[in-house]
C-alpha positions as CSV (number, residue, x, y, z in Angstrom):
1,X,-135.5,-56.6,4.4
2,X,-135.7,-58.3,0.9
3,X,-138.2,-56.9,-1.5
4,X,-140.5,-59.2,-4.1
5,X,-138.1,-57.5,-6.6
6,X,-135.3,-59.1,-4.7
7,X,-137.2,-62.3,-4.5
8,X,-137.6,-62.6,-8.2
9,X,-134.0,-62.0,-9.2
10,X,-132.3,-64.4,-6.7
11,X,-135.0,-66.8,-8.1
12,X,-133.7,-66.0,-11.9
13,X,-130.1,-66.4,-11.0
14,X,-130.5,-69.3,-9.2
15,X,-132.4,-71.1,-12.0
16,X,-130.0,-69.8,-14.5
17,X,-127.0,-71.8,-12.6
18,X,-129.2,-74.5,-12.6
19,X,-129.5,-75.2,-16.1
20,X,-126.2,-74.3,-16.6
21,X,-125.1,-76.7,-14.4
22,X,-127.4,-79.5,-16.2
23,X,-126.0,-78.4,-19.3
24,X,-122.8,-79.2,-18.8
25,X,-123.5,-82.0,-17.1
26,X,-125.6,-83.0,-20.1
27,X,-122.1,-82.4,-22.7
28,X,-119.9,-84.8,-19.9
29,X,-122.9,-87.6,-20.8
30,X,-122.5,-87.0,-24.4
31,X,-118.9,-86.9,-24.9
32,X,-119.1,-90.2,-22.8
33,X,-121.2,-91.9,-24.7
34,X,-119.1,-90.7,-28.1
35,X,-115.6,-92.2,-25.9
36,X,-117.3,-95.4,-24.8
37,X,-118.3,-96.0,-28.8
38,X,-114.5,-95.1,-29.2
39,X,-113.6,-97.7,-26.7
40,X,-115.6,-100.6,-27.9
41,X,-114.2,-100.3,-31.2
42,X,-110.2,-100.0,-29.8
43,X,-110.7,-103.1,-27.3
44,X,-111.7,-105.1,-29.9
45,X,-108.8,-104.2,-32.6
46,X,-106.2,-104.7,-29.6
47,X,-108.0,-108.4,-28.5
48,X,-106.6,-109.2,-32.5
49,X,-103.1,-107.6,-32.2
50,X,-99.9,-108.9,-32.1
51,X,-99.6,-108.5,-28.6
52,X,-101.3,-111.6,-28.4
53,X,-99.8,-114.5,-29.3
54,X,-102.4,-117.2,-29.8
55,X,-105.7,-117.4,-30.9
56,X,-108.2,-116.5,-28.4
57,X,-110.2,-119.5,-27.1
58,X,-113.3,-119.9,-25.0
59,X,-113.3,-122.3,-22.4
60,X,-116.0,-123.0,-19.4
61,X,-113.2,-122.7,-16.1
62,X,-113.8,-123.5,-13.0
63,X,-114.2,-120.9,-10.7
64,X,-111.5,-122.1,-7.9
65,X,-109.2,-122.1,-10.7
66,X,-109.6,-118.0,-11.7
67,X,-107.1,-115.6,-9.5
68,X,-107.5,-111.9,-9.0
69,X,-105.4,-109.5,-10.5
70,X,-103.5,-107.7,-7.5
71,X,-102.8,-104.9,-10.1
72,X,-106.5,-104.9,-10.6
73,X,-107.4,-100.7,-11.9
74,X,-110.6,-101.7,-10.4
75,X,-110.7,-101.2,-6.4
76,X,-114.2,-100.7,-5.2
77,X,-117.0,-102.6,-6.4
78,X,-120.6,-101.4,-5.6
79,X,-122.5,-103.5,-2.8
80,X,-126.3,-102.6,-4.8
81,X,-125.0,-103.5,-8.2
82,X,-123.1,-106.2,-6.9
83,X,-126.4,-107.6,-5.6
84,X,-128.5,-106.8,-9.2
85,X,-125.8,-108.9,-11.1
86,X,-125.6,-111.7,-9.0
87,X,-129.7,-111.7,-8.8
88,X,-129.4,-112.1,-12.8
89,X,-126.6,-114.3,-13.5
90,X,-128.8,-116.9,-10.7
91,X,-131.5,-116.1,-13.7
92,X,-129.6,-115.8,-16.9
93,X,-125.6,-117.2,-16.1
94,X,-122.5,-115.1,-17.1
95,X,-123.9,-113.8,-20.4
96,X,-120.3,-111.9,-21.0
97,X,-117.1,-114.5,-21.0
98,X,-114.4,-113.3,-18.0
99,X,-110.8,-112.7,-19.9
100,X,-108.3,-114.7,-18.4
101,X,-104.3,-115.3,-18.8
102,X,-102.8,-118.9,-17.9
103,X,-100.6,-119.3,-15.1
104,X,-98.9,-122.1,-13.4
105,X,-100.2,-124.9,-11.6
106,X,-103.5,-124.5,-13.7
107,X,-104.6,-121.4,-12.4
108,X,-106.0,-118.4,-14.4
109,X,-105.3,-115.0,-13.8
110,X,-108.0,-112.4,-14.2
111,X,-107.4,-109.4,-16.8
112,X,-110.9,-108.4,-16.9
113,X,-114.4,-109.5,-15.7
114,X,-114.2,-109.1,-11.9
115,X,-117.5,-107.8,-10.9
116,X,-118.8,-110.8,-13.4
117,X,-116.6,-113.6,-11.1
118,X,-117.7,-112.2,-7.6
119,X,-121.1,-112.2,-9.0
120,X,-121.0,-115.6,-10.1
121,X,-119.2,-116.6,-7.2
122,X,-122.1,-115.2,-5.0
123,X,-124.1,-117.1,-6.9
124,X,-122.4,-120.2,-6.3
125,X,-121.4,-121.6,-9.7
126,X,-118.9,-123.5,-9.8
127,X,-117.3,-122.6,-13.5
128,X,-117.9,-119.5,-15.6
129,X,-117.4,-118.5,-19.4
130,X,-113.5,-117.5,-20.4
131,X,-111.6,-116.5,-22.9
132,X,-108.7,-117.3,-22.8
133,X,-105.8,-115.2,-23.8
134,X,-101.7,-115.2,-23.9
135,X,-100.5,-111.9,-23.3
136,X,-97.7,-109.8,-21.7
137,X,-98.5,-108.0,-18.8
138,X,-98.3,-104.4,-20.0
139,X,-100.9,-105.8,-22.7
140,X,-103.2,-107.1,-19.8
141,X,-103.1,-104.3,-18.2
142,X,-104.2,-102.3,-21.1
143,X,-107.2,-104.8,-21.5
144,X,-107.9,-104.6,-18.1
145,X,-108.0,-100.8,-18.4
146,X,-110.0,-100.7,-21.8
147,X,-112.4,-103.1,-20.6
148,X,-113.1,-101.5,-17.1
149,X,-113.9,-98.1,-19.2
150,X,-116.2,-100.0,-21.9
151,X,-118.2,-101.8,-19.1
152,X,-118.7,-99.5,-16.3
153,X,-116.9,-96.3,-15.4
154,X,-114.5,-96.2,-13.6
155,X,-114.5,-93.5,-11.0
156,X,-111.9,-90.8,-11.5
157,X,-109.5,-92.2,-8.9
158,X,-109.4,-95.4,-10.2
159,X,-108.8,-93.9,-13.6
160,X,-106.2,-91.7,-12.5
161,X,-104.6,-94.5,-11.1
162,X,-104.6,-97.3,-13.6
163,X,-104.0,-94.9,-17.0
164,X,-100.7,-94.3,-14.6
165,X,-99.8,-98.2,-14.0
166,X,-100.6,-98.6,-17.8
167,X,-97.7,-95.7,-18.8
168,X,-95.5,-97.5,-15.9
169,X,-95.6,-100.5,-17.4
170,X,-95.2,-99.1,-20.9
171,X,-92.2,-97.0,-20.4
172,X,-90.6,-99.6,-17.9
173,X,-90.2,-96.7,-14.9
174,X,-91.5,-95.7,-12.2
175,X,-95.1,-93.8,-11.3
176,X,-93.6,-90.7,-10.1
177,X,-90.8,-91.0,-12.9
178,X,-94.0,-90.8,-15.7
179,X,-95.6,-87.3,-13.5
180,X,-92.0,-86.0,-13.7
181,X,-92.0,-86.9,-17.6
182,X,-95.3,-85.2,-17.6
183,X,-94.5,-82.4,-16.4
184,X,-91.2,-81.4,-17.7
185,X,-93.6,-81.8,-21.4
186,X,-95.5,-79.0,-19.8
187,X,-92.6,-77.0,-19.0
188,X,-90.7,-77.3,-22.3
189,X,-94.4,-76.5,-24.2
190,X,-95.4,-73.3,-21.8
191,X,-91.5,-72.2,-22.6
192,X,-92.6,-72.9,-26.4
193,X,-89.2,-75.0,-26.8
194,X,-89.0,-77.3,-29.7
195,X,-87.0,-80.6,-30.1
196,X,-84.1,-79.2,-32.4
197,X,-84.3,-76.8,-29.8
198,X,-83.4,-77.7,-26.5
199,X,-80.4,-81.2,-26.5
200,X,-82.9,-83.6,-25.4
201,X,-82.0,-86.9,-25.4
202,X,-83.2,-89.8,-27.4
203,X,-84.5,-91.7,-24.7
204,X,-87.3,-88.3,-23.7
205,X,-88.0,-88.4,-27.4
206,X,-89.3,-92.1,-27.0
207,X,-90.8,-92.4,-23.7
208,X,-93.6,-89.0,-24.7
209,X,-94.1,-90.9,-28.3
210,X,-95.3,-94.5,-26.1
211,X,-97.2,-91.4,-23.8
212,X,-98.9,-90.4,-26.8
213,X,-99.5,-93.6,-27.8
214,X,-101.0,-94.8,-24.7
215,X,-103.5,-92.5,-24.5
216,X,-104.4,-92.9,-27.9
217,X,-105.5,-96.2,-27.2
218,X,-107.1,-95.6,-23.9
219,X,-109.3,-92.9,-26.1
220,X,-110.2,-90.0,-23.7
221,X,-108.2,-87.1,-22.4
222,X,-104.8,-85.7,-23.7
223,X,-101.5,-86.2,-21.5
224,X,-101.6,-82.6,-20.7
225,X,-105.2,-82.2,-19.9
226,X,-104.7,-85.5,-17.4
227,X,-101.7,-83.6,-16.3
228,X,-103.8,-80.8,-14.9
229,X,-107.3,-82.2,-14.2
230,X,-106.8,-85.7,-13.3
231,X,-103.3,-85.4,-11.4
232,X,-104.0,-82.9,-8.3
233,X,-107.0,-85.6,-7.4
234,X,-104.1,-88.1,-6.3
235,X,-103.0,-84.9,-4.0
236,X,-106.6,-84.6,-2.1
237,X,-106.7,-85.5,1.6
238,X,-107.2,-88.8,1.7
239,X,-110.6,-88.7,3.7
240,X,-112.0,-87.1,0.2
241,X,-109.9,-89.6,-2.2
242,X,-111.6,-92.5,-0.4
243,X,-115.3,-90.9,-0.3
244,X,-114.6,-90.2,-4.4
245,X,-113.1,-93.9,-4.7
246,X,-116.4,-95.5,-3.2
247,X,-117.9,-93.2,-5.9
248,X,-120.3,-91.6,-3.2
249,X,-119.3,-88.0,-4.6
250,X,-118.2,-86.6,-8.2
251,X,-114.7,-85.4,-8.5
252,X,-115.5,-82.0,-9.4
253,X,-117.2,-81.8,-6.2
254,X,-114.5,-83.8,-4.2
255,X,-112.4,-81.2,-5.8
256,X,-114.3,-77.9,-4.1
257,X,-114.3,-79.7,-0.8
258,X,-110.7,-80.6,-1.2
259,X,-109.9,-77.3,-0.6
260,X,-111.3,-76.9,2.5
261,X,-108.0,-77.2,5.3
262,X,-109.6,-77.8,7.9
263,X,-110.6,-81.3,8.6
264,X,-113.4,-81.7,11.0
265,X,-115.4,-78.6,8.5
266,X,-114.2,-81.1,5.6
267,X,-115.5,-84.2,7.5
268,X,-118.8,-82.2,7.9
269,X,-119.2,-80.9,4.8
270,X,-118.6,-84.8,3.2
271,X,-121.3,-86.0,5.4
272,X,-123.7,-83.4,4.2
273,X,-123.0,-83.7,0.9
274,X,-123.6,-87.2,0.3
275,X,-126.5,-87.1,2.4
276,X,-128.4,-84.2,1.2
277,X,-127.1,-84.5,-2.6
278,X,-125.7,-80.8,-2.4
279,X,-124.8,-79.9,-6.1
280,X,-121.6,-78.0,-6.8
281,X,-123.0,-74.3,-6.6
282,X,-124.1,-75.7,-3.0
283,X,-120.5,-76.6,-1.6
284,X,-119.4,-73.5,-3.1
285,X,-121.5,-71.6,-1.4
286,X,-121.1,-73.6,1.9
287,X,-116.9,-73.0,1.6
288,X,-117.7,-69.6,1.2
289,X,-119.5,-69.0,4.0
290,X,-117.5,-70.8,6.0
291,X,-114.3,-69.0,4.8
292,X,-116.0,-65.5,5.4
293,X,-116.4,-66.5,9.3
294,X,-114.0,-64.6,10.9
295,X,-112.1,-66.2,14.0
296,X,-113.6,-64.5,17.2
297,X,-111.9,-61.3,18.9
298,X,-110.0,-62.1,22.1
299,X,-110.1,-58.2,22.6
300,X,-114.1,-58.8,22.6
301,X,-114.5,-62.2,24.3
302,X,-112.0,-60.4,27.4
303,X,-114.2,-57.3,27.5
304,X,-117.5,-59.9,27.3
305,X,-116.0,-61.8,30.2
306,X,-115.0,-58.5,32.1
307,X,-118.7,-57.2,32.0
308,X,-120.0,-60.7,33.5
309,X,-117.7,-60.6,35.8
310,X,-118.5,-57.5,37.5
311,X,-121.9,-58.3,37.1
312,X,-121.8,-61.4,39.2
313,X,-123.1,-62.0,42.5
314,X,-119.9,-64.8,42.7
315,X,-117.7,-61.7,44.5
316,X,-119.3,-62.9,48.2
317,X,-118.3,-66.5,47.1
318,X,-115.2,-66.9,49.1
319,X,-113.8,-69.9,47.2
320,X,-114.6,-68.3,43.6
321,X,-113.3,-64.8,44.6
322,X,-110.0,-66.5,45.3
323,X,-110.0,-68.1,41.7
324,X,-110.8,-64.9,40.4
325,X,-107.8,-63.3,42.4
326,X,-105.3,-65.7,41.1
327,X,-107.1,-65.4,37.2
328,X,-106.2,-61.8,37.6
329,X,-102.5,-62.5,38.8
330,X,-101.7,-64.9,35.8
331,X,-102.8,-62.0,33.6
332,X,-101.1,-59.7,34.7
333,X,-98.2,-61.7,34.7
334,X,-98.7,-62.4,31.1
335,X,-99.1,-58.7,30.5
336,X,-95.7,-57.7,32.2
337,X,-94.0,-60.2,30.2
């Protein structure tokens, strides 16, 4: 029986987590807003670098003319929000210009701007603002990345994902060479090894310095602290990756549910989540529980059945005796094995 005593200190400890919980997720919104500022300020310096080659020009295209970017870091797009922003650019028109790149036959490729161009496409305009822009495709890519990140976030998959594409593309290899690149940093830093220390080639030397570099400019996270926090997310099942992709869930909470093995308790405990809003301490303590069930005895479930059994008025059945007579053979059987 719980006691008011009891009462009062689940009540103290449970408002405790609470606070802590908003706490922290008040810091996340802060040091957002402080990497956002740090974004708007990179986008712009990188829009005036060398990388591209002519002045930047803003046109009025027409729409038929813009293509989507297959390597686009941007996947899912929000049906609401979608809606809101083509309600106002019926009102207002595209207030921001889309950033384009020419290709052939007159078409334009999209770097950045793609929510804007379904938007106004939904709206039915037939041409939108652009700037146009001559750059290399690692240097699109890297708009396309900073932009997405100064406009809207990006959800933690997506992220993952592109800031992978971008170091791809930088270092001219493969995704899975760049986590093998990350990883072997990891090892030769928890091994506290040293570049006069260990032969390493030239070529290592140069690929971590265009690492570092990279996420310099993307402004958030360090390559190790992607390495461990941002990098098991691509492991996940992949009936969590796509509920955190549609950004239905946060990926410290896709995370906790992750762990669960089973999938039809997974699959339950997604549904529930999203639908009731569980916060973190919540899945936690659902995992919990559900980890603490043990599986039933067979020992007690036989002796259960046993005491039915001969409890039942079935033994004058003819039909169900005879089942009950063969039951008992196959057991035995099994036992003399």
């Amino acid at each position: 029986m719980t006691t008011k005593g009891q009462n009062k200190s689940y009540d103290y400890f449970s408002a405790n987590a609470q606070v802590a919980e908003f706490e922290e997720q008040l810091l996340q919104s802060q040091q957002r807003i402080a990497e956002l500022e740090s974004l708007n300020a990179q986008l712009q310096a990188l829009a005036r670098s060398e990388s591209i080659d002519d002045p930047t020009a803003k046109f009025a295209v027409p729409i038929d003319k813009i293509v989507c970017n297959p390597e686009q870091v941007r996947r899912y797009f929000d049906i609401d929000k979608l809606a809101t922003l083509t309600a106002s650019i019926k009102e207002v028109g595209v207030q921001s210009p889309l950033w384009l790149r020419p290709e052939r036959d007159g078409k334009y490729l999209l770097i950045a701007g793609e929510r804007r161009y379904r938007a106004a496409r939904n709206a039915g305009l037939m041409e939108v603002p652009a700037l146009i822009l001559n750059v290399d495709d690692a240097s699109a890519l890297k708009l396309s990345l900073l932009e997405n990140l100064q406009r809207e976030d990006l959800n933690p998959i997506e992220e993952t994902e592109g800031i992978l594409n971008l170091l791809s593309w930088q270092m001219d290899c493969t995704v899975k060479e760049v986590i093998a690149l990350l990883n072997r940093k990891a090892h030769l830093d928890k091994k506290k090894v040293e570049w006069s220390d260990e032969n390493t080639e030239n070529v290592f030397r140069k690929q971590w310095e265009i690492v570092e570099s990279v996420f310099m400019t993307v402004g958030k996270l360090s390559p190790e602290s992607f390495r461990v926090s941002r990098l098991p997310l691509l492991n996940m099942p992949i009936d969590v990756i796509e509920v955190l992709r549609s950004g239905q869930i946060e990926y410290t909470k896709a995370r906790a549910i992750a762990t669960l093995k089973d999938k039809a308790k997974r699959a339950s405990l997604l549904t529930k989540a999203i639908a009731e809003k569980l916060s973190l301490a919540d899945i936690r303590d659902w995992i919990k529980e559900t980890k603490d069930q043990k599986p039933p005895s067979l020992k007690r479930e036989f002796q259960d059945i046993s005491q039915k059994i001969l409890k039942s008025s079935q033994w004058s059945d003819p039909k169900k005796a005879k089942k009950i007579a063969s039951l008992l053979e196959q057991l035995e059987s099994l036992l003399a094995d």
